[in-house]
One Martini backbone bead per residue (centre of mass of N, CA, C, O) as a GRO file, in nm:
protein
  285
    1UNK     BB    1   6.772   2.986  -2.077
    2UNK     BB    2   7.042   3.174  -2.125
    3UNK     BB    3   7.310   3.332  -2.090
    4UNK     BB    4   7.452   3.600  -1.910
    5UNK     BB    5   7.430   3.926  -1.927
    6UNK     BB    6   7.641   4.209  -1.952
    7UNK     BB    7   7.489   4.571  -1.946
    8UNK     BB    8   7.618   4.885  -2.063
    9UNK     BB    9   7.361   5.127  -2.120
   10UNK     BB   10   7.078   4.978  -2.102
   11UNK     BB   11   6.946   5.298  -2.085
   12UNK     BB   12   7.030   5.353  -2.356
   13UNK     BB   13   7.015   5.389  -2.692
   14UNK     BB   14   7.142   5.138  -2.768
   15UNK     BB   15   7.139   4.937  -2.531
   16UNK     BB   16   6.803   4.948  -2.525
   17UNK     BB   17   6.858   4.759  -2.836
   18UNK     BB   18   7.015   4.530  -2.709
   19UNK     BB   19   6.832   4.419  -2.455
   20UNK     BB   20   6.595   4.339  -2.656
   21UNK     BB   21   6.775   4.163  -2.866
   22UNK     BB   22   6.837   3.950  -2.558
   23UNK     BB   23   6.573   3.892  -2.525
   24UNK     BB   24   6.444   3.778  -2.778
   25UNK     BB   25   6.674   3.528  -2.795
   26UNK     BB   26   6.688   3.413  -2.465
   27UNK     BB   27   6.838   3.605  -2.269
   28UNK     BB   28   7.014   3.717  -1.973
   29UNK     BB   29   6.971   4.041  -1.819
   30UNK     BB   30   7.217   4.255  -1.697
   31UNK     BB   31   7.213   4.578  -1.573
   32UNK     BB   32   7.327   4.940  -1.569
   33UNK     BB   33   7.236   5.105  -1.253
   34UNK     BB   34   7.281   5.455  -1.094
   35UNK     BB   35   6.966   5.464  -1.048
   36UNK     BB   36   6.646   5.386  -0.945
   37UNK     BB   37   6.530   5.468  -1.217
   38UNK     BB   38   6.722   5.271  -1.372
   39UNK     BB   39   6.596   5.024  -1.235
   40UNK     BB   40   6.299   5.028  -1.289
   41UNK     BB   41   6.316   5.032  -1.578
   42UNK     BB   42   6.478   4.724  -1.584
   43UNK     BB   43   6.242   4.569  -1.469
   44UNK     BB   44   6.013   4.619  -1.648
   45UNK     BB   45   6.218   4.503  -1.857
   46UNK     BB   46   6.330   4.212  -1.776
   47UNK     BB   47   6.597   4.359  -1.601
   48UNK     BB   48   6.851   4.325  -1.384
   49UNK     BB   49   6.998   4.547  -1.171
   50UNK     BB   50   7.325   4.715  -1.120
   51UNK     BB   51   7.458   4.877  -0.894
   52UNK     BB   52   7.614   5.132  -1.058
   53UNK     BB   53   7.933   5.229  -1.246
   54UNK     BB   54   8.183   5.360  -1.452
   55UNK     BB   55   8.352   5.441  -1.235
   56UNK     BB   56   8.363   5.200  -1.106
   57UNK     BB   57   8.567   4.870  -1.140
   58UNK     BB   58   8.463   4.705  -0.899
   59UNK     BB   59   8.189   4.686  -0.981
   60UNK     BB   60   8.252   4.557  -1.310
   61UNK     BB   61   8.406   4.313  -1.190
   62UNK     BB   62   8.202   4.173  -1.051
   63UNK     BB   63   7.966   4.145  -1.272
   64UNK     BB   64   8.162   4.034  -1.492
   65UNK     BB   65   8.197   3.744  -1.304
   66UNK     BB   66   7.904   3.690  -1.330
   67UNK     BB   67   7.910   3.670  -1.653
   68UNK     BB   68   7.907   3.520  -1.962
   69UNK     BB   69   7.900   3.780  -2.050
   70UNK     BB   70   8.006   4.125  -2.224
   71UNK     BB   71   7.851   4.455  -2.263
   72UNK     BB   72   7.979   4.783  -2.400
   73UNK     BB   73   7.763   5.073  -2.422
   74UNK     BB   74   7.901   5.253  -2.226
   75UNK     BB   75   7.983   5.632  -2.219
   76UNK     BB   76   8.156   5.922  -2.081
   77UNK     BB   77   8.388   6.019  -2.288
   78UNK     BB   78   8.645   5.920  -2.079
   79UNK     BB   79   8.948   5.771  -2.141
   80UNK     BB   80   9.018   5.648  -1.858
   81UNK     BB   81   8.769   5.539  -1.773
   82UNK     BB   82   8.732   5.331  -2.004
   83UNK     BB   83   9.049   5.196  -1.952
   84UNK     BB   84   8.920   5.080  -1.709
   85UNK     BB   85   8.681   4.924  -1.711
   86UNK     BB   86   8.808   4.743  -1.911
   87UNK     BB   87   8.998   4.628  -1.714
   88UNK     BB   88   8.825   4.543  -1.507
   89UNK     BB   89   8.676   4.373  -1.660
   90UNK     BB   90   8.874   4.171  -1.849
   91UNK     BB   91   9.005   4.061  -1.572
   92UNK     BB   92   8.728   3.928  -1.505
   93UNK     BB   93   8.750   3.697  -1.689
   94UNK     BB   94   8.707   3.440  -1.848
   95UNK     BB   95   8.761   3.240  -2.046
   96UNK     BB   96   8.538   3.236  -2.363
   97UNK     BB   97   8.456   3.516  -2.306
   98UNK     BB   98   8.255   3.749  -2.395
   99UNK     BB   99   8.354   4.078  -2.508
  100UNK     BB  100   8.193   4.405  -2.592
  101UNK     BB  101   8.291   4.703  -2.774
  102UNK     BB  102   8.223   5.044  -2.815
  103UNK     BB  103   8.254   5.262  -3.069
  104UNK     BB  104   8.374   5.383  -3.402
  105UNK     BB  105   8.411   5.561  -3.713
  106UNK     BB  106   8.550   5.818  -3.623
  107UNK     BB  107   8.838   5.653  -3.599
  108UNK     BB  108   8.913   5.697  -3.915
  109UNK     BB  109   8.826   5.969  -4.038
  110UNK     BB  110   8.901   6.069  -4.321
  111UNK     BB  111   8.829   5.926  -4.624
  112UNK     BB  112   8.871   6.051  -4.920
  113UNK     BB  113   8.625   5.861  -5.082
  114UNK     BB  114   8.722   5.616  -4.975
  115UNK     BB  115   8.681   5.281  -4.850
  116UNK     BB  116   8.677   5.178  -4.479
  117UNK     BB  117   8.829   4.909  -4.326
  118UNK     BB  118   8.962   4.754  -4.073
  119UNK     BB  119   9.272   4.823  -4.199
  120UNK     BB  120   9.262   5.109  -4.130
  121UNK     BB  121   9.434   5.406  -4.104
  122UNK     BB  122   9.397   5.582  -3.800
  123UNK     BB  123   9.211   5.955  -3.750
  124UNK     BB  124   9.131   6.084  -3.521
  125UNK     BB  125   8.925   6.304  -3.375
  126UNK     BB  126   8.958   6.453  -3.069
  127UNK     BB  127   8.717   6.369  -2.931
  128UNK     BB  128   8.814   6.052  -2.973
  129UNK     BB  129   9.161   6.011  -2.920
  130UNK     BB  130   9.147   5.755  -2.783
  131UNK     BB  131   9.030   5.501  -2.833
  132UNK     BB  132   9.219   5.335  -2.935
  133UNK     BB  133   9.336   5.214  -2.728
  134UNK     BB  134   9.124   5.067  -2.651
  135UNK     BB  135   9.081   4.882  -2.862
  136UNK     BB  136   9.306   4.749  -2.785
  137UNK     BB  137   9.244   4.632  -2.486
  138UNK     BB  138   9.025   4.458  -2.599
  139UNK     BB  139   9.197   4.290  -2.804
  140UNK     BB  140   9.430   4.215  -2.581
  141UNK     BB  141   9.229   4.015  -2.422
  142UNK     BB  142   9.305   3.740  -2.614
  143UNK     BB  143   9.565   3.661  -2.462
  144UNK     BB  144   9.331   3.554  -2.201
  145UNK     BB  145   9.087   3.426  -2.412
  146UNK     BB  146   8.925   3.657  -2.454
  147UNK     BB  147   8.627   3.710  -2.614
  148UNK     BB  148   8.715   4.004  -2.833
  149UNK     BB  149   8.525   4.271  -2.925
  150UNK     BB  150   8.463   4.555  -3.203
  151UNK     BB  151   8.273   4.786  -3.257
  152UNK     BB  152   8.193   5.034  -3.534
  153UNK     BB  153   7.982   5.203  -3.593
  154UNK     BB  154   7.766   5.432  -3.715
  155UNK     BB  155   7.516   5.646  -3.777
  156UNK     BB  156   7.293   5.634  -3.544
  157UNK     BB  157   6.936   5.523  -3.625
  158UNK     BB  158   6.613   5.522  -3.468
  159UNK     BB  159   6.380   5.549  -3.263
  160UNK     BB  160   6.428   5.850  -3.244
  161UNK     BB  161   6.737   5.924  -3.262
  162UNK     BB  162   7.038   6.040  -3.197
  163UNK     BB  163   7.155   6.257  -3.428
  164UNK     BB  164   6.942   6.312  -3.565
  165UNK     BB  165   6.721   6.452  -3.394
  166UNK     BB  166   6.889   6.726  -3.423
  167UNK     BB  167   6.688   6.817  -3.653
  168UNK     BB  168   6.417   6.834  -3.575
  169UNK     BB  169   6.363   7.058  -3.376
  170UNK     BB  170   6.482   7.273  -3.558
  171UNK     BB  171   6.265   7.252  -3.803
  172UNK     BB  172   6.006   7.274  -3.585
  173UNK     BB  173   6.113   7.576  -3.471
  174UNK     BB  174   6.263   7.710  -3.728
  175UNK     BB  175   6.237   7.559  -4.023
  176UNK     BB  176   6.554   7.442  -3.991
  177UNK     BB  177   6.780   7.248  -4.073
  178UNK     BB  178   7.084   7.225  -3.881
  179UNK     BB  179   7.434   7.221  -4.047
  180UNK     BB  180   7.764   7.128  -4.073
  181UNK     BB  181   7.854   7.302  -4.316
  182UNK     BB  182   7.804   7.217  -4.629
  183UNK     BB  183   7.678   6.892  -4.680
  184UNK     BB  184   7.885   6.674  -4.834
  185UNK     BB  185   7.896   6.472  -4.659
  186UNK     BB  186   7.940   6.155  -4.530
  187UNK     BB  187   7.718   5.945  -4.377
  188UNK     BB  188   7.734   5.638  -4.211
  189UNK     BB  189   7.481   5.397  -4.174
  190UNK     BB  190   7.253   5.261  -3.845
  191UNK     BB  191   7.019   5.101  -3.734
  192UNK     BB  192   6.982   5.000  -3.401
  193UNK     BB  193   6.806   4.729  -3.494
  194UNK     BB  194   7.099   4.597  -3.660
  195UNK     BB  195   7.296   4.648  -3.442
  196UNK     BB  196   7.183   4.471  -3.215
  197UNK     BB  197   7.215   4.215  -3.415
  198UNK     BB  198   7.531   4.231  -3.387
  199UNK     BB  199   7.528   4.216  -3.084
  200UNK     BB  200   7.439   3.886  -3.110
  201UNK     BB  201   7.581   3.750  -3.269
  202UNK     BB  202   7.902   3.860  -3.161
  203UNK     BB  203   7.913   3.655  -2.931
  204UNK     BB  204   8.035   3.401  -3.166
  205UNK     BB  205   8.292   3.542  -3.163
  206UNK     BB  206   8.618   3.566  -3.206
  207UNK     BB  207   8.876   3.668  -3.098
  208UNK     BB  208   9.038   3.991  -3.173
  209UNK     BB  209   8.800   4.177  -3.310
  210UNK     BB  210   8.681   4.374  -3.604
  211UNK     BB  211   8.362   4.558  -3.678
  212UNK     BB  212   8.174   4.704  -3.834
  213UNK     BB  213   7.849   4.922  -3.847
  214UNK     BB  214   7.675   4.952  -4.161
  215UNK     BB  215   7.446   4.953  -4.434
  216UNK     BB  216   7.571   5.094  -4.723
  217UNK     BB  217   7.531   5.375  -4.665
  218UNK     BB  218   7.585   5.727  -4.780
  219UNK     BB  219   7.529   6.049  -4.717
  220UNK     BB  220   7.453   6.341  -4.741
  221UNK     BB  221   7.397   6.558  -4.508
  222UNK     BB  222   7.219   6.727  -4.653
  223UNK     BB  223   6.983   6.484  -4.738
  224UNK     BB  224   6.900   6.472  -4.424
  225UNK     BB  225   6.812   6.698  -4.348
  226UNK     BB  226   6.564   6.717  -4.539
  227UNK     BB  227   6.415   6.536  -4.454
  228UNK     BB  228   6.358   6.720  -4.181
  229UNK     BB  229   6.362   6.968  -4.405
  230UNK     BB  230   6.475   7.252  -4.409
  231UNK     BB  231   6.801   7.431  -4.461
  232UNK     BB  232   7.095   7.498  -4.275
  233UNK     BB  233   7.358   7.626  -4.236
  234UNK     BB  234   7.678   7.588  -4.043
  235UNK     BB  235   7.934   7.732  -3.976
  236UNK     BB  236   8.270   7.557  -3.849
  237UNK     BB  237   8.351   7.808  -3.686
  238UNK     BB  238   8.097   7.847  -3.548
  239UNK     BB  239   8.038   7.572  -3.407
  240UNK     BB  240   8.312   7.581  -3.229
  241UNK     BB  241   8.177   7.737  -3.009
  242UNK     BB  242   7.977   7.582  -2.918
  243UNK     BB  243   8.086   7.229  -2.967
  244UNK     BB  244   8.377   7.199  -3.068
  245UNK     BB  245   8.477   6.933  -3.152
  246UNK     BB  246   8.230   6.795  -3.269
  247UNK     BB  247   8.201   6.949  -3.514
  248UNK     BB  248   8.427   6.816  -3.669
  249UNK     BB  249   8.293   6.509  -3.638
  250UNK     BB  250   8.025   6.655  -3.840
  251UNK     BB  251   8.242   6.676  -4.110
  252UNK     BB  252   8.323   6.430  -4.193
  253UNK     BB  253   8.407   6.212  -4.455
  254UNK     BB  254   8.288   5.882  -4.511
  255UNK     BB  255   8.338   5.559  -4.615
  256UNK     BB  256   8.202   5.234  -4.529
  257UNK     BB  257   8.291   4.857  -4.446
  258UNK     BB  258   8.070   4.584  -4.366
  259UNK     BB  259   8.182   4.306  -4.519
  260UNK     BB  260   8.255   4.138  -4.253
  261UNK     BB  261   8.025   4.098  -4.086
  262UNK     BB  262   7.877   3.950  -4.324
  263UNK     BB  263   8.026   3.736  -4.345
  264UNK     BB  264   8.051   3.599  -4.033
  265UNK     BB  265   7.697   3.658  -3.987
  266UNK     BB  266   7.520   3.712  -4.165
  267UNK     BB  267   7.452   4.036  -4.190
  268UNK     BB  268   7.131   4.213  -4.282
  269UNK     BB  269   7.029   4.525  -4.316
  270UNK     BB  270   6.640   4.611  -4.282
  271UNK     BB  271   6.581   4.901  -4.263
  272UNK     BB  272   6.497   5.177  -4.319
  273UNK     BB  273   6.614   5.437  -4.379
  274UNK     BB  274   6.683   5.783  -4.295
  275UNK     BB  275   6.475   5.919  -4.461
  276UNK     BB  276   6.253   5.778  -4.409
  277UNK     BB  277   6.228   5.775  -4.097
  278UNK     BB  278   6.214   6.123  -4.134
  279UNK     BB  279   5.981   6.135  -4.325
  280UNK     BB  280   5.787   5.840  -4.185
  281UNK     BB  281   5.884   5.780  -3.909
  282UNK     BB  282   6.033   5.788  -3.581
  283UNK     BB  283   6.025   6.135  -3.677
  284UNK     BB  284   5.729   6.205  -3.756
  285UNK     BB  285   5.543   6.168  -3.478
   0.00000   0.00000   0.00000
């Protein structure tokens, strides 16, 4: 058995296909649990829990403290939060502790056509704009010798899950994939079980580092939805009444080069399309 993981996030969509692919690396994971029952899910599955939250600070520096590697996957989506979380855990880590940070590709903003790597300089949607500070916060964890990674993942799916996902009953209840926009933007995306083994790869990154994580193919937003079912826009306007933010970075338009990674870990994504997957695979059962 290799060393002990800490997985936050662990029962949630990306963590739980990082948990699979750290279990069958043959690695040791202790996941973040808040609930009983979400303790009972990681015992099942061959996971230690430990019980806590992404609110105590004490609890994740507890649990980081005690463990050879960090993986952050869960997120309340509020940057104060994860940015104590951040400083709990980092600064309990001992040096050349991997520590690995999930952040994403929305903080590039619209990238007008041209394609976005890692020295992009970033634009994000209100929804993210925290983001880049905590970012900066992990990066910055590598001058007390902590080997800090992030990680920004491109629009995931797979495994039925995801924001794909919620094109699925829209079509099958209404008849309509309704999409935010024109859907002429493109989304990069990445299979979720592609992004997990980037996520294991990346234990063995130097510090200071951050790498996207992409596919290498960006849809148009309208293509996603067919592969769906019917489509039917939802004007910008209205949308943001419902989605509020949220809306605004579901029409962001980017290109995205995941180029780094490849080049860093040989990692090459090899799962089935989005178009795929929606038209006869994880979500089409």
């Amino acid at each position: 058995m290799q060393s002990k993981v800490f997985l936050t996030g662990a029962t949630g969509y990306i963590g739980s296909a990082i948990a699979d692919a750290l279990l069958a690396a043959g690695y040791s994971v202790t996941g973040l649990a808040r609930s009983d029952e979400a303790a009972r899910k990681l015992r099942a599955k061959g996971i230690a829990p430990f019980e806590g939250d992404l609110m105590s600070p004490v609890d994740l520096a507890k649990a980081a403290a005690a463990s050879a590697a960090v993986i952050h996957a869960g997120t309340t989506n509020d940057g104060r939060i994860d940015r104590e979380a951040i400083l709990a855990m980092g600064n309990a880590l001992r040096p050349l502790t991997p520590f690995l940070y999930t952040s994403g590709i929305w903080v590039l903003g619209d990238t007008g056509g041209k394609i976005a790597d890692e020295t992009w300089d970033l634009n994000p949607p209100a929804l993210v704009a925290w983001r880049p500070d905590v970012e900066n916060l992990v990066i910055a964890a590598a001058r007390i010798g902590v080997r800090s990674v992030v990680i920004r993942p491109g629009i995931v799916y797979g495994r039925g899950g995801g924001i794909a996902a919620d094109f699925v009953p829209s079509a099958r209840e209404t008849g309509a994939a309704r999409f935010v926009g024109t859907g002429e933007n493109h989304w990069p995306v990445v299979h979720v079980d592609d992004l997990a083994d980037l996520y294991v790869r990346a234990l063995g990154s130097v510090g200071g580092t951050l790498f996207h994580a992409t596919d290498g193919f960006a849809y148009r937003v309208r293509e996603i939805a067919e592969a769906a079912g019917v489509t039917e826009s939802w004007p910008l306007d209205e949308a943001r009444k419902t989605l509020g933010a949220y809306a605004d970075a579901l029409v962001l338009d980017q290109l995205v080069s995941s180029e780094k990674a490849q080049r860093a870990f040989g990692w090459q994504p090899r799962a089935a399309s989005i178009l795929d997957d929606l038209r006869h695979g994880s979500y089409a059962r």
